[in-house]
C-alpha positions in Angstrom: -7.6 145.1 188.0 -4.9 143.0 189.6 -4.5 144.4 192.3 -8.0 143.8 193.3 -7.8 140.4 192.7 -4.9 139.8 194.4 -6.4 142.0 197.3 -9.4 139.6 197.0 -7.2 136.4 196.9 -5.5 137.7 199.6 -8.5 137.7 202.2 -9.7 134.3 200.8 -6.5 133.1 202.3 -6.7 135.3 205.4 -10.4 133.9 205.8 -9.7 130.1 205.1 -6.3 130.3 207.7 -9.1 131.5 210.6 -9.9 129.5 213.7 -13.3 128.8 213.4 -14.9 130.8 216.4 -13.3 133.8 214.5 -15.0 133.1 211.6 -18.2 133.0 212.6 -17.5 136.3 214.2 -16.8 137.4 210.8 -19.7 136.1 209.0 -21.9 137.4 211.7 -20.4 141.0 210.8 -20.1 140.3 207.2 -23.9 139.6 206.9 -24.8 142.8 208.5 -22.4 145.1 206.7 -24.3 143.1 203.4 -27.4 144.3 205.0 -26.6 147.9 205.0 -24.7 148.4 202.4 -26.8 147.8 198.8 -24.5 145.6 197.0 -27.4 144.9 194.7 -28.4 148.9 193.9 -24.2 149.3 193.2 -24.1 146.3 191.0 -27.2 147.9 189.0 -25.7 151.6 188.8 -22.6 149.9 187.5 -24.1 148.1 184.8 -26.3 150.8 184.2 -23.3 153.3 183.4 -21.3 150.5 181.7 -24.7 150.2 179.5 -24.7 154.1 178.9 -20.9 154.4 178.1 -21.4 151.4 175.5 -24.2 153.0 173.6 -22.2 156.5 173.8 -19.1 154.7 171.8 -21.4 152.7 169.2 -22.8 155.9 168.1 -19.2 157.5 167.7 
C-alpha cells in the first residue's frame, strides 16, 4: 500500500511540475484512456469481492 501512494504522490508532483501546453496534452489523453477503460465497473467488482470476502469471514 505504500508504494502505491508514493507512486501516486509521485505523478502528482510530476503533473503539477508540467508546462502547461503539456498538460493539456495529458488531460486530453487522460480523459480518453478514462473513457475506455471502466474505472466505474473495476471500482464495483472490487467492492463486490471485498463484500463477498467480508461475509465469508463473519461466518467463520
Amino acid at each position: 500500500m505504500e508504494i502505491l501512494c508514493l507512486t501516486i504522490l509521485a505523478i502528482i508532483i510530476i503533473y503539477w511540475i508540467m508546462p502547461t501546453k503539456k498538460m493539456r496534452a495529458v488531460n486530453k489523453e487522460l480523459k480518453s484512456l478514462l473513457q475506455v477503460f471502466p474505472v466505474t465497473g473495476v471500482i464495483n467488482a472490487v467492492m463486490q469481492n471485498k463484500r463477498k470476502s467480508d461475509d465469508t469471514s463473519k461466518e467463520e
